[in-house]
N, C-alpha and C positions, 0 to 999 in steps of 0.2 A: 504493500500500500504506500502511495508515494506519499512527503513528509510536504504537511501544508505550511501557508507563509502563519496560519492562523496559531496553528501548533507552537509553531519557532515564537512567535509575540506572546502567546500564553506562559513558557518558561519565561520569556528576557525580562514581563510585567512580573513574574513572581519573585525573582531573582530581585530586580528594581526595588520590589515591596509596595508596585504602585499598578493594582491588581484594576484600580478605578481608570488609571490611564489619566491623571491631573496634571504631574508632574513632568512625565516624557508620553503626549500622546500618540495613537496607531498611525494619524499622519505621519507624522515626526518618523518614528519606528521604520515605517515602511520603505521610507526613504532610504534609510541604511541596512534593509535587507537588500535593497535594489545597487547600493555600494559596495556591498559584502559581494555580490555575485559577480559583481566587475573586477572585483581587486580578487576573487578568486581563478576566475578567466585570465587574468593579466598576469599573477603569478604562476596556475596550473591550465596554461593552455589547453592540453588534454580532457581538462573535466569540462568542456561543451565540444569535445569533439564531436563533427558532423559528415557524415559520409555522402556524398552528393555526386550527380554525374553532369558534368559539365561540357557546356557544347565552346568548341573552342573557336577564337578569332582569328583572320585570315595574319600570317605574321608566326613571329615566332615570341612576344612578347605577349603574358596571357597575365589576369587575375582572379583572383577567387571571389565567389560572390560576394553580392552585395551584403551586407550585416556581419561580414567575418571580420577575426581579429590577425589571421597568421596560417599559412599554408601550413599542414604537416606531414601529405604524404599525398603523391600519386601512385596508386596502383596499375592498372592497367586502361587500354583502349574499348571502348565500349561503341556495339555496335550503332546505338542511337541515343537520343535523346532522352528519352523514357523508356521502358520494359524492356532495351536492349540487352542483350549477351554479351559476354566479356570476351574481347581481344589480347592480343598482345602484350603482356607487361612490359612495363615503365618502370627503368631506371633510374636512380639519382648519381650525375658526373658533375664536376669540378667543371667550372666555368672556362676556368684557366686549361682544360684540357680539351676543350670544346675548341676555343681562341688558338690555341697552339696547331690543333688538325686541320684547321678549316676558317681561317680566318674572317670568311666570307659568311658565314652561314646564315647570318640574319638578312642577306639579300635575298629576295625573291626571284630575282635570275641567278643563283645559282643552281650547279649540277653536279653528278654524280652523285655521291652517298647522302651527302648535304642536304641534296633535292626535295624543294618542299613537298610534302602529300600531306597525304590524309593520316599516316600512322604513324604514330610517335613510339619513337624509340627512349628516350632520354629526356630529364628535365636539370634543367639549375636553377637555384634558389638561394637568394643570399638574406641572414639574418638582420639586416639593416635595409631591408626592404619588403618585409613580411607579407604584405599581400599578392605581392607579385614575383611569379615566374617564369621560365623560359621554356619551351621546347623542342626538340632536335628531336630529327627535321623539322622544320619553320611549316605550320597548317596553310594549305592550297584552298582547300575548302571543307566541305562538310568532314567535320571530325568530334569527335567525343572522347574524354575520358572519365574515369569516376578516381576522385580526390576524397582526402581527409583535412577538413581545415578546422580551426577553434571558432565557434560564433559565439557572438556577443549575444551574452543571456538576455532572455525575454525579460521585458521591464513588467512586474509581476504588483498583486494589489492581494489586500488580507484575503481576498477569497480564492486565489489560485495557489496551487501546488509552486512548490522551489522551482526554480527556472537552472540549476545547478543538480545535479545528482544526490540523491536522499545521503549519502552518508558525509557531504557535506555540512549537514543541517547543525553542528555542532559546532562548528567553525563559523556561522550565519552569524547564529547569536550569540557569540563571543566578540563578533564584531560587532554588532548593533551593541551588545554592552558598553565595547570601549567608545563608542560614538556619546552615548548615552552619559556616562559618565566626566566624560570630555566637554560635556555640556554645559556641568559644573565643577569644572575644574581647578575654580579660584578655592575651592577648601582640598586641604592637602590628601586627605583619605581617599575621596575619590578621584584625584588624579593619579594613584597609587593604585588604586580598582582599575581604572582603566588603563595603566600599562601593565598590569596582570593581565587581563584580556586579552590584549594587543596580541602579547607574548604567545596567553594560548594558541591565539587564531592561525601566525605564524607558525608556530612550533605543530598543530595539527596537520596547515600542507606541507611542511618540511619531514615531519613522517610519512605521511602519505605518499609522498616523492619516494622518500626511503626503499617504503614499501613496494610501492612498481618496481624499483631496481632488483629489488633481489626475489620479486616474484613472477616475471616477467616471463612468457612463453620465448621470448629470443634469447634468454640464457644459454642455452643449450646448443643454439646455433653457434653465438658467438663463441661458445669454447670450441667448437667444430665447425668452423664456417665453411668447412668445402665440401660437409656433409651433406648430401640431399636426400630427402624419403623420396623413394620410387615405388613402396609397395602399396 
C-alpha cells in the first residue's frame, strides 16, 4: 500500500506536538514534503527513475524528456514509438573516443561506419550536461530508443500518495521537521532539533546509496565482467 502525503503530516504534527496544525500548518507542511522530494531526486537520482521510449531527432545531439532531471541509461533501439519491440542494444563510449575515430561524425554528410540511420549503436553523455546526449551514428530519420532518466517528482497535495518511493517516507518527514523547526530557529533547542533532522534525512540517502552498492545485481558482473549467461 503506497505511503500517503496524509500519513507523512500525521507523524511530523505528532512529533511537532501540534496535532491542531496552529503553529506549523498543512499548507506550510506540504510545501516541504514537495522540497523533501526534490532535494531527494537531486541527491538520489535513481529514486524517480523512469523508463520511457523515446523517438529521436534528426542529428546526433538528442534530450530527455520534458520534466526530467538527468539521463541515466540507454538500453536499446526500439522498434517504434509505443508497443514496439526491442532492437539492438546501446552502448555507452567516451566522447573522446568517438572525436579520435571519426572526427566528422556529427555531420550529416558523413559516410561509412559514421553514416547517419536509423540505428544506434552508441551514446555519450557528459555529467555537466545532464539532460542531454549524443548518439552514434547521428539519427537520419525515424528512430527510437527506450532510456532510463531521473524525473522531477510530481508536485503532490495532503491527499495524494509520495511522489518518491514508499521507503523514502522517512526521510520526507525528517525533512519537513528540519524545515519546521528552522522556522523557529531564533530559540536555540530547536535549531538543535532541526540539525538532528537534517542529519537524519542525509545520513538515511547516504545509507540507502550504501545499500545499492553492495546489493546490487551488477556485482557479480563486475567481479567477472567478461562473463556472459548464455543458458
Amino acid at each position: 500500500m503506497a505511503v500517503t502525503v496524509a500519513s507523512v503530516l500525521s507523524r511530523v504534527d505528532a512529533t511537532l506536538q501540534d496535532t491542531s496544525n496552529i503553529r506549523w500548518p498543512d499548507t506550510e507542511l506540504i510545501l516541504w514534503v514537495n522540497d523533501a522530494q526534490r532535494e531527494i531526486a537531486f541527491i538520489k537520482p535513481d529514486s524517480t527513475a523512469t523508463v520511457a521510449t523515446v523517438t529521436l531527432v534528426t542529428g546526433t545531439k538528442q534530450s530527455i524528456p520534458t520534466g526530467g532531471n538527468r539521463l541515466l541509461d540507454i538500453t536499446r533501439n526500439m522498434s517504434a514509438a509505443s508497443g514496439g519491440t526491442g532492437g539492438r542494444a546501446i552502448r555507452l563510449v567516451s566522447r573522446e573516443s568517438l572525436d579520435s575515430q571519426n572526427p566528422s561524425w556529427h555531420d550529416p554528410a558523413v559516410t561509412g561506419s559514421a553514416k547517419h540511420t536509423t540505428v544506434i549503436k552508441h551514446f555519450t553523455y557528459e555529467d555537466s550536461n545532464p539532460r542531454t546526449f549524443y548518439v552514434y551514428p547521428g539519427v537520419s530519420g525515424n528512430s527510437y530508443v527506450e532510456l532510463t532518466y531521473s524525473a522531477n517528482p510530481a508536485t503532490v497535495a495532503t491527499s495524494d500518495n509520495l511522489g518518491v518511493p514508499d521507503i523514502y517516507a522517512t526521510a520526507v518527514m525528517n525533512y519537513v521537521l528540519y524545515m519546521a523547526y528552522m522556522k523557529e530557529a531564533e530559540f536555540a533547542e530547536n535549531s538543535q532539533r532541526a540539525g538532528a533532522h537534517y542529519q537524519l534525512f542525509t545520513s538515511m540517502l547516504a545509507g540507502k546509496g550504501q545499500l545499492d552498492a553492495t546489493t546490487s545485481p551488477n556485482l557479480d558482473i563486475r567481479k567477472s565482467p567478461t562473463a556472459v549467461a548464455t543458458g
